[in-house]
Structures are given as structure tokens and as C-alpha cells.
C-alpha positions in Angstrom: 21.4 -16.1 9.6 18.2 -17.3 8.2 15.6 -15.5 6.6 13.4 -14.5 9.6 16.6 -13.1 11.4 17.6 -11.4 8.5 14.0 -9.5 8.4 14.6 -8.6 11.6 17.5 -7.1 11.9 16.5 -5.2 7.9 13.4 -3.8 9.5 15.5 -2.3 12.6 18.0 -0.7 9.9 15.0 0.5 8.0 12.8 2.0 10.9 16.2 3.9 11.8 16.8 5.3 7.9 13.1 6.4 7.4 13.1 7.9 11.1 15.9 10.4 10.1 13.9 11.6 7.3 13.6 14.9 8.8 10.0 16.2 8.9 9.8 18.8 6.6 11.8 17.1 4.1 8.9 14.1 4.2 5.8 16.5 4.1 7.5 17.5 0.6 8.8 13.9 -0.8 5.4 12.6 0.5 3.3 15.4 -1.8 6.0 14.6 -4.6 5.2 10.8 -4.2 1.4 11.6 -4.2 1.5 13.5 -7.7 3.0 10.7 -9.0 0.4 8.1 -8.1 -2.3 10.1 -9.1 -1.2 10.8 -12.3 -0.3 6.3 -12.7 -3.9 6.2 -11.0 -5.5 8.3 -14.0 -4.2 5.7 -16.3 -4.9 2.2 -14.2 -8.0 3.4 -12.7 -9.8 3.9 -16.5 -11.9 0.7 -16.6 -13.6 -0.8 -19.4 -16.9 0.4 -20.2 -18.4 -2.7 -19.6 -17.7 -2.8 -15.9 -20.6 -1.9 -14.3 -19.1 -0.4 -11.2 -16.7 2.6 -9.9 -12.7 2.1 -9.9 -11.6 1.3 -7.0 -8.3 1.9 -5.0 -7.4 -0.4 -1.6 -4.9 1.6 0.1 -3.5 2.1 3.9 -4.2 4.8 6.6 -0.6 6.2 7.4 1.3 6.4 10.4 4.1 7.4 12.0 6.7 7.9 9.6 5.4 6.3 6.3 5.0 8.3 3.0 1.7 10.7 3.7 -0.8 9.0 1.2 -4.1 10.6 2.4 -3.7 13.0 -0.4 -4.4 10.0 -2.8 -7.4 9.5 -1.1 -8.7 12.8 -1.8 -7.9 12.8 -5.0 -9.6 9.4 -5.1 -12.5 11.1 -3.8 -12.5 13.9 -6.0 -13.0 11.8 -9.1 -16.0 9.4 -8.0 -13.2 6.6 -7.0 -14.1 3.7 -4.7 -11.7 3.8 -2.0 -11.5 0.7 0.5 -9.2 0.8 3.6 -8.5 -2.1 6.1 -10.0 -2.6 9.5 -7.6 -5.2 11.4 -8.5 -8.3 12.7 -5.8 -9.4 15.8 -7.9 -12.6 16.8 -7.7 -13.6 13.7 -4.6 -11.8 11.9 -6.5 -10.7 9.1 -7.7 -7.7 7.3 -11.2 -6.5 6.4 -12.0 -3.8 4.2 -14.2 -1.3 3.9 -15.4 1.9 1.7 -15.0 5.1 2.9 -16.2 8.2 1.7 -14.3 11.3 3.6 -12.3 11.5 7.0 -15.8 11.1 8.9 -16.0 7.2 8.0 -12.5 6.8 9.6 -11.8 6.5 13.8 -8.9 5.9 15.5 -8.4 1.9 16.1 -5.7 -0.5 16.4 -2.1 0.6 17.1 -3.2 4.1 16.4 -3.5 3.4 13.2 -7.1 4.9 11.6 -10.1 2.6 10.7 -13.2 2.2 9.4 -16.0 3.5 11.6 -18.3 0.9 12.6 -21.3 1.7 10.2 -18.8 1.9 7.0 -19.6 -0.7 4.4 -17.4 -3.8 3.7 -16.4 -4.8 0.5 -16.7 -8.7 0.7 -16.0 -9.2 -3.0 -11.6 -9.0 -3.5 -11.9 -9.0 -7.4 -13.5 -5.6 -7.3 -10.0 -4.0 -6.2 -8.3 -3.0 -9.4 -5.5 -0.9 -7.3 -3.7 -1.8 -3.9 -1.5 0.8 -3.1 0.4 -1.3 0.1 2.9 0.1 3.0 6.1 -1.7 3.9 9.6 -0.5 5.2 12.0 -1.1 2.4 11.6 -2.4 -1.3 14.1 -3.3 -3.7 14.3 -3.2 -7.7 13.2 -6.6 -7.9 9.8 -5.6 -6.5 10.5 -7.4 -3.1 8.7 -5.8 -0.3 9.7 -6.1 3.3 6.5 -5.7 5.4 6.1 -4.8 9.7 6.5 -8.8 10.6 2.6 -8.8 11.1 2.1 -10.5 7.8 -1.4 -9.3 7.3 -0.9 -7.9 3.8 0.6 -11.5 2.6 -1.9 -13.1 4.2 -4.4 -11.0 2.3 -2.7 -11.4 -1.3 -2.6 -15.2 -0.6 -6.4 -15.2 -1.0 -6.0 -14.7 -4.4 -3.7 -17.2 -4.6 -5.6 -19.9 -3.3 -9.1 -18.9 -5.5 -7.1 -18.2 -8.7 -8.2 -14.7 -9.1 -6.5 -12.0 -10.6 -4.2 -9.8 -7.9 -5.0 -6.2 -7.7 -2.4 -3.7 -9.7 -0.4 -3.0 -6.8 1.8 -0.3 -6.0 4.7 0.8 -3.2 5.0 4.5 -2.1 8.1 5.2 -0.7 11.0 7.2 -0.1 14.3 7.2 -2.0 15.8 5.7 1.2 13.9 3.0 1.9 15.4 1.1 -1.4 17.9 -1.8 0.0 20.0 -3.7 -2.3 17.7 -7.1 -2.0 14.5 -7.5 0.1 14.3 -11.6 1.4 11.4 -13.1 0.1 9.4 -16.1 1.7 7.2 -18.8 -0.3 4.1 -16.9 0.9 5.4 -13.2 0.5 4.1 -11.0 -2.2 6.0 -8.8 -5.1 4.6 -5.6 -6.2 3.9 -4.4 -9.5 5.2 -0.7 -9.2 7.3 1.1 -6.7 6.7 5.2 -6.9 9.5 7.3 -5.3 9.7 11.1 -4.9 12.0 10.8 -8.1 11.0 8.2 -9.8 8.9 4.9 -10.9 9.7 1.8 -11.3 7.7 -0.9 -12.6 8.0 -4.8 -12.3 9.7 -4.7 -15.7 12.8 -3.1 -15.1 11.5 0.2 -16.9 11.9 3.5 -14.3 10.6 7.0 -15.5 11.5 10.2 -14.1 
């Protein structure tokens, strides 16, 4: 089995453990999650004093069943943050982002899945993300993320890649569950800095905190 057959058949396993996260149970490990990346947000949010612009977070509009992370938006919000969310490109397979400042910015758009209105404002410049808070379906402890097969968020990440630029801090929110023994990893797949359960976090060095 090669590695694309083995992402397939992971991602049907995965869909079918997060799906039988019953709902009430997720409403709370979702809120648990969200505490914790506000509180890692107060600390990798706090820029220098010399940056002459607001912290800002680039994070996903939830569906389905993935972790509830609108919370961290509002927090986000509370605080003055920058937050930046992506508007899909099919023709193209790529991602634009743009700020928004409360629920009114955001519509209903591809998949389901909320975007950008059409008057929000993009954020052309990638270097001004200091956080990327990114979905996927299962992780493991060696930061490997397995994405949806669309392979818009490694596409994105690669553009640092190719310029040289610094990647954004980026975190995982997810459930307990949705840790698997060993994610496969492409050349052109991305690892994660930080993976925030409702129990615990994990960072890319081995070190996990309660």
C-alpha cells in the first residue's frame, strides 16, 4: 500500500472515530480545547514592541464535526487580535485570507464551510501571521498532520518554503481520539509546532503539559 492509499483509508478510520464523538461530549472537549489555546495564545501572541502592527492569528471556520474553535476567535477579538480566515479558491486550489472582525464579515461559501464576505479585507502579506491554528483529521506525536486530501493547507505552508520566510507558530486542535500511532508524511506535507487536546499539549519537542 503506498502512501496515498494509506491516507485514504486513515482518513475513512478517522472520519468514523471523530463522528462517534457524541455531541455533547464535543461541545465540552471543544470549550476544554479552546481554554487551552487561549491561554498558549496569550503567550505567542505577545509581540515585540517594535512591531508596528496587531498579533495576528490565521485560523479555520469549523464544520461538521471538528473541534468548535470559534470561541478562539472571540477571544481573539476581545483582545484587539488580528484574525485572518481563508476564502477557497477551487479553480485554482488555493487559499486566500482575509481579516475579519465579528460573525457579520463571514457568509456561507464553499462546502458549507463559512467565508469571508466579499468586502472583507485580504491580507496579501504571509509574514504578518504569527499563529496558524490549522484543521486536519488525525495527528500523531511526531507532529504529523493528516489533512481532507484537498491539500490546500500544504500548498499554502509551501509558500514559505519556496520564499524562505519564517512559517507561522502553528498549532492542531483536536480531540484525544484523533491521535493515531504515525501520520504518513509526503515531501510537500507540513508538521506542526503544537498539538492542544482537551487534556493536554504537546509541543514539537516532545514536552506535553497537563
Amino acid at each position: 500500500m503506498n502512501i496515498k492509499e494509506k491516507k485514504i483509508e486513515l482518513r475513512r478510520k478517522a472520519e468514523e472515530v471523530r463522528s462517534s464523538i457524541l455531541e455533547e461530549e464535543r461541545k465540552v472537549k471543544s470549550a476544554q480545547i479552546c481554554d487551552k489555546v487561549v491561554e498558549r495564545l496569550e503567550t505567542l501572541l505577545q509581540l515585540e514592541p517594535s512591531v508596528r502592527r496587531k498579533p495576528t492569528l490565521f485560523t479555520y471556520m469549523p464544520v461538521k464535526t471538528e473541534v468548535d474553535v470559534t470561541p478562539v476567535m472571540e477571544a481573539c477579538w476581545k483582545r484587539h487580535w488580528r484574525v485572518v480566515v481563508p476564502k477557497v479558491v477551487p479553480a485554482y486550489k488555493q487559499m486566500k485570507l482575509f481579516e475579519v472582525r465579528s460573525y457579520a464579515d463571514l457568509e456561507r461559501g464553499s462546502w458549507g464551510i463559512r467565508e469571508p464576505v466579499a468586502k472583507a479585507q485580504q491580507l496579501y502579506d504571509i509574514r504578518q501571521l504569527d499563529v496558524a491554528l490549522v484543521p486536519g483529521l488525525a495527528f500523531d506525536l511526531n507532529m504529523g498532520r493528516l489533512g481532507y486530501g484537498g491539500g490546500f493547507y500544504d500548498r499554502f505552508m509551501q509558500q514559505y518554503v519556496r520564499t524562505g520566510l519564517p512559517k507561522p507558530y502553528i498549532i492542531a486542535a483536536a480531540f484525544e481520539q484523533q491521535i493515531i500511532s504515525e501520520v504518513p508524511m509526503g515531501l510537500f506535507d507540513f508538521h506542526i509546532n503544537e498539538l492542544i487536546t482537551e487534556s493536554r499539549m504537546i509541543v514539537e519537542r516532545g514536552e506535553s503539559r497537563r
